[in-house]
PDB file with SEQRES, HELIX, SHEET and CRYST1 records, atoms N, CA, C and O in Angstrom:
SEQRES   1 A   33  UNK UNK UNK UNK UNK UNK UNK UNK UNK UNK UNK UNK UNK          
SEQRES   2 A   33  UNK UNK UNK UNK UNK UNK UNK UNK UNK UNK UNK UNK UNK          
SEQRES   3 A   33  UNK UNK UNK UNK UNK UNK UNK                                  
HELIX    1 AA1 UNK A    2  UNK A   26  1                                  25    
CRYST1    1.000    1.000    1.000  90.00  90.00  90.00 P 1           1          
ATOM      1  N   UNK A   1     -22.082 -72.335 114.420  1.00  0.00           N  
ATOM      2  CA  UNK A   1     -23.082 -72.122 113.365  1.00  0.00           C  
ATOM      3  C   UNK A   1     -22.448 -71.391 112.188  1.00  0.00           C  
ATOM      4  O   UNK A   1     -22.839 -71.685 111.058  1.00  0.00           O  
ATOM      5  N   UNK A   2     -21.582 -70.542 112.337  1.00  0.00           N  
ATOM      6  CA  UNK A   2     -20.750 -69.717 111.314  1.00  0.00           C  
ATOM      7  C   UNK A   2     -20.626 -70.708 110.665  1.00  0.00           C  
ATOM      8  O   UNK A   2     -21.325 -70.822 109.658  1.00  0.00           O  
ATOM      9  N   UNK A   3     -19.682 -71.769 111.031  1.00  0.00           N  
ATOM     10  CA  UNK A   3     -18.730 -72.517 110.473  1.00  0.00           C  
ATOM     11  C   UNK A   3     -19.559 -73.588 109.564  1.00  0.00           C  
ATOM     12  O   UNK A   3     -19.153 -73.904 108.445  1.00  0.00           O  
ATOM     13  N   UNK A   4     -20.568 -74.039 110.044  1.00  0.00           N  
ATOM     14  CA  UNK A   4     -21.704 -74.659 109.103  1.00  0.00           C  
ATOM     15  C   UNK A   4     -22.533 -73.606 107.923  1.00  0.00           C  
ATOM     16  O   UNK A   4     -23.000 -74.010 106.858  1.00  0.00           O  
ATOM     17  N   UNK A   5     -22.570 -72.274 108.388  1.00  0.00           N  
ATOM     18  CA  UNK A   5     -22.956 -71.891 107.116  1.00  0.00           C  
ATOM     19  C   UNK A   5     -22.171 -71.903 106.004  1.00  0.00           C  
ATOM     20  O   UNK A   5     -22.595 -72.495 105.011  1.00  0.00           O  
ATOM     21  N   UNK A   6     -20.832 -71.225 105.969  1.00  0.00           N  
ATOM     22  CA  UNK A   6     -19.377 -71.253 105.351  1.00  0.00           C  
ATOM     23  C   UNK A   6     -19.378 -72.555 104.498  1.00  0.00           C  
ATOM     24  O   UNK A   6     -19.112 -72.629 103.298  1.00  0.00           O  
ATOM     25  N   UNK A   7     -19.707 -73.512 105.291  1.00  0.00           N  
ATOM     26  CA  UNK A   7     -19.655 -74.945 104.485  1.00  0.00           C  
ATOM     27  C   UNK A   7     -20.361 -74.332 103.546  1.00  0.00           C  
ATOM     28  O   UNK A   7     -19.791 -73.603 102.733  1.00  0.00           O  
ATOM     29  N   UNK A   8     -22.055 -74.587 103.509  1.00  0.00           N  
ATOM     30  CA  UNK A   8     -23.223 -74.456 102.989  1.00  0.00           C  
ATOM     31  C   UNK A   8     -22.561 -73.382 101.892  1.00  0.00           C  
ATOM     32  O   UNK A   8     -22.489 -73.767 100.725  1.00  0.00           O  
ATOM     33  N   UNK A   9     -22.157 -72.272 102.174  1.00  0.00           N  
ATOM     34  CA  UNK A   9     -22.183 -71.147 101.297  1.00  0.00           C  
ATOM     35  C   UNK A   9     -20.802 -72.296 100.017  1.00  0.00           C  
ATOM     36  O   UNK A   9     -21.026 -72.477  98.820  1.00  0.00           O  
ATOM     37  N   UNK A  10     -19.866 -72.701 100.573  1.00  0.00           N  
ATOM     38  CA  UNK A  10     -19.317 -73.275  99.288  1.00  0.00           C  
ATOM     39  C   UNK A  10     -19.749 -74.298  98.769  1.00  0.00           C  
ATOM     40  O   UNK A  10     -19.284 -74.743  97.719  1.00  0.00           O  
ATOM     41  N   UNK A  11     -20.934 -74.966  99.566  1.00  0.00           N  
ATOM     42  CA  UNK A  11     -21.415 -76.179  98.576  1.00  0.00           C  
ATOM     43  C   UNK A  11     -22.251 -75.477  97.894  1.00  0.00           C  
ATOM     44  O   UNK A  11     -22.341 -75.887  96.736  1.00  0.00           O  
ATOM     45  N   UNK A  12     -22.948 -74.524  98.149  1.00  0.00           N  
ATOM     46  CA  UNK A  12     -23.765 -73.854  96.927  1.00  0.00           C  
ATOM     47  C   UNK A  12     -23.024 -73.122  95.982  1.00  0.00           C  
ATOM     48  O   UNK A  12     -23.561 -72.713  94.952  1.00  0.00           O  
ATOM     49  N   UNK A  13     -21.616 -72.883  96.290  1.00  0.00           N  
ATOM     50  CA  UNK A  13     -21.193 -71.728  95.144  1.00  0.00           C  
ATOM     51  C   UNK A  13     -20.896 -73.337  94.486  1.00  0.00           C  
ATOM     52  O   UNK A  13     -21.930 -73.488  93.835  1.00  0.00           O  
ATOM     53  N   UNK A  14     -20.235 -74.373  94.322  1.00  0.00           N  
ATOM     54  CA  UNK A  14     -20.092 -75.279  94.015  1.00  0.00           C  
ATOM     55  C   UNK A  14     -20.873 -75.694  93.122  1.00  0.00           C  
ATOM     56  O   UNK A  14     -20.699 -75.813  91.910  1.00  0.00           O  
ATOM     57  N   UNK A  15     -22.032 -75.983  93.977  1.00  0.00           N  
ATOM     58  CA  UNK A  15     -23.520 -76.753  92.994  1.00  0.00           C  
ATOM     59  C   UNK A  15     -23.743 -75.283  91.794  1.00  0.00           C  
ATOM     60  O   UNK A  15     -23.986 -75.493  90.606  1.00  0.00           O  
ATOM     61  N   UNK A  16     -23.643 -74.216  92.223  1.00  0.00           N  
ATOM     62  CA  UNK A  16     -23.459 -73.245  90.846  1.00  0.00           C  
ATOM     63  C   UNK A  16     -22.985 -73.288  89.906  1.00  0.00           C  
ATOM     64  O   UNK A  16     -23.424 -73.127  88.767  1.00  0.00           O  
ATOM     65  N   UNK A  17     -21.321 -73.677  90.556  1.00  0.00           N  
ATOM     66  CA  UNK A  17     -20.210 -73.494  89.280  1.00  0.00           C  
ATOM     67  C   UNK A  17     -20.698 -75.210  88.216  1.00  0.00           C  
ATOM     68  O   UNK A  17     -20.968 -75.156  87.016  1.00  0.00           O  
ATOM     69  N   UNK A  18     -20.695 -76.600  89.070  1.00  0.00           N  
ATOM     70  CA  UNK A  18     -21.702 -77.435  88.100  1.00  0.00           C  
ATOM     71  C   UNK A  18     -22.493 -76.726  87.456  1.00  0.00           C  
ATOM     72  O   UNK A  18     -22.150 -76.490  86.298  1.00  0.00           O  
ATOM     73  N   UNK A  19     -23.959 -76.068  87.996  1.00  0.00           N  
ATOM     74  CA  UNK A  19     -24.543 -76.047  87.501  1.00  0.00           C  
ATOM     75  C   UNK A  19     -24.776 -74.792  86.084  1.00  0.00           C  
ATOM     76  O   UNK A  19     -25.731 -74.866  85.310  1.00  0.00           O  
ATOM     77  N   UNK A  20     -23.747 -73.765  86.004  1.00  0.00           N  
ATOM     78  CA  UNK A  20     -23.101 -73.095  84.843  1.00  0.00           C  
ATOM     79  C   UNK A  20     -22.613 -74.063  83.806  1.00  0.00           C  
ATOM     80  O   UNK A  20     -22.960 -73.873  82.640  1.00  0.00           O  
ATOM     81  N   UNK A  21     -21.578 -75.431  84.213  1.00  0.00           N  
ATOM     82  CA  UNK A  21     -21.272 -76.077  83.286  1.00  0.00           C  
ATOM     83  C   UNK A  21     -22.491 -76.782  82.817  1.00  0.00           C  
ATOM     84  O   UNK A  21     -22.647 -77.103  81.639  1.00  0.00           O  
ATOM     85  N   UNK A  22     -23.323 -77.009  83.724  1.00  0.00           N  
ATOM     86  CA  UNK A  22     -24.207 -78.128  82.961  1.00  0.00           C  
ATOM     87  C   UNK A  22     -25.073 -77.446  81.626  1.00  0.00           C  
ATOM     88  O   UNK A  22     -25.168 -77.907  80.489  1.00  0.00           O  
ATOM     89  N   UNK A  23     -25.667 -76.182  82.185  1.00  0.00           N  
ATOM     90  CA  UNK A  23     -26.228 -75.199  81.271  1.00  0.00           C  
ATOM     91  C   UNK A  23     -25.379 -75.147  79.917  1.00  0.00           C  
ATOM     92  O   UNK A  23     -25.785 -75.633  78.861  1.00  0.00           O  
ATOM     93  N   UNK A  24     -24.265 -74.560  80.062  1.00  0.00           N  
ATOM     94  CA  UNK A  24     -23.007 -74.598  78.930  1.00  0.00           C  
ATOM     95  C   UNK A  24     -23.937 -76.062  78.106  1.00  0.00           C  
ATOM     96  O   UNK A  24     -24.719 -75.932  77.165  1.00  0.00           O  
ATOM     97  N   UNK A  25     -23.553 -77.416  78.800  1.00  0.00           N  
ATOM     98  CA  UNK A  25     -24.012 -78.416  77.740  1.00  0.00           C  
ATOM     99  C   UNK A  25     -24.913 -78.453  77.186  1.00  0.00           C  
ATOM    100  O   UNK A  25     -24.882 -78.797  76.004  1.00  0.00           O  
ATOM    101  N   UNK A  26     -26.392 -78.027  77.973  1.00  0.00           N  
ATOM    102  CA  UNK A  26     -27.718 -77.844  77.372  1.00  0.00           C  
ATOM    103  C   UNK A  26     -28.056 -77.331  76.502  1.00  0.00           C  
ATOM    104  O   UNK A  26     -28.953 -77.659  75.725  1.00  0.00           O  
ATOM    105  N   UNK A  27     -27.078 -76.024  76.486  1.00  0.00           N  
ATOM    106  CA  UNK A  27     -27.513 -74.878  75.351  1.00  0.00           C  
ATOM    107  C   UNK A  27     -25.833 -75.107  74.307  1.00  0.00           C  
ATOM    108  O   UNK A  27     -25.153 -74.251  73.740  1.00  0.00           O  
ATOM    109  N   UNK A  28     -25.681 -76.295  74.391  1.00  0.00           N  
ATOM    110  CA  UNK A  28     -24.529 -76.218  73.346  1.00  0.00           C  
ATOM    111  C   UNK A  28     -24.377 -78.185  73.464  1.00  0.00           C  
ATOM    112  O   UNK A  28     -23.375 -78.796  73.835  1.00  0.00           O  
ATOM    113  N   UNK A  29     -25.694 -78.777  73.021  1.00  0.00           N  
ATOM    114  CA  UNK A  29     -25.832 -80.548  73.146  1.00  0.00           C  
ATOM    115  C   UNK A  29     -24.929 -80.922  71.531  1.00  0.00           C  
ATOM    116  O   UNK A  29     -25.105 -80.499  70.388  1.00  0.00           O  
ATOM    117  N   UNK A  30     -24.016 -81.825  72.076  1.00  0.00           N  
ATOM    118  CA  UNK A  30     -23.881 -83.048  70.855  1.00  0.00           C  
ATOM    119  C   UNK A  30     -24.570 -83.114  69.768  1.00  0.00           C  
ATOM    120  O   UNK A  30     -25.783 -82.907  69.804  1.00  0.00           O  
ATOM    121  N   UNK A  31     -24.016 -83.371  68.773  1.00  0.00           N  
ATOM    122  CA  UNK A  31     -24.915 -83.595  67.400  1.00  0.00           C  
ATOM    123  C   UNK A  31     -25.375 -84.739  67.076  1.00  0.00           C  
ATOM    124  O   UNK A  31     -24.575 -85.479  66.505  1.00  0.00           O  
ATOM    125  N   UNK A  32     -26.693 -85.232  67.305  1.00  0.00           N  
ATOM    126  CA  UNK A  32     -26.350 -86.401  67.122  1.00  0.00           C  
ATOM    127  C   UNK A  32     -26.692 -86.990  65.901  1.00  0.00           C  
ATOM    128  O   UNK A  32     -27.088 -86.417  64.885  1.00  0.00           O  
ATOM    129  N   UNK A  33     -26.474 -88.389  66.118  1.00  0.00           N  
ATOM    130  CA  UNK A  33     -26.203 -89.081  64.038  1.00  0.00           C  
ATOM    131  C   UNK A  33     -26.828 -89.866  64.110  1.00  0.00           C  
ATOM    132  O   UNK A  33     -27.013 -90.598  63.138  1.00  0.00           O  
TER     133      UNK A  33                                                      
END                                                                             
């Protein structure tokens, strides 16, 4: 069970570090023309 949380804990630091970049794009979108 350790060893399955460990997973879990880096797929969430993971889906974080995406989800920091995605924010970055939201609050900083393309210009568009």
């Amino acid at each position: 069970q350790e060893a399955r949380y460990e997973a879990v804990g880096q797929v969430v630091f993971m889906c974080q570090r995406a989800g920091i970049v995605k924010v970055g794009f939201i609050t900083q979108p393309p210009p568009r023309g």
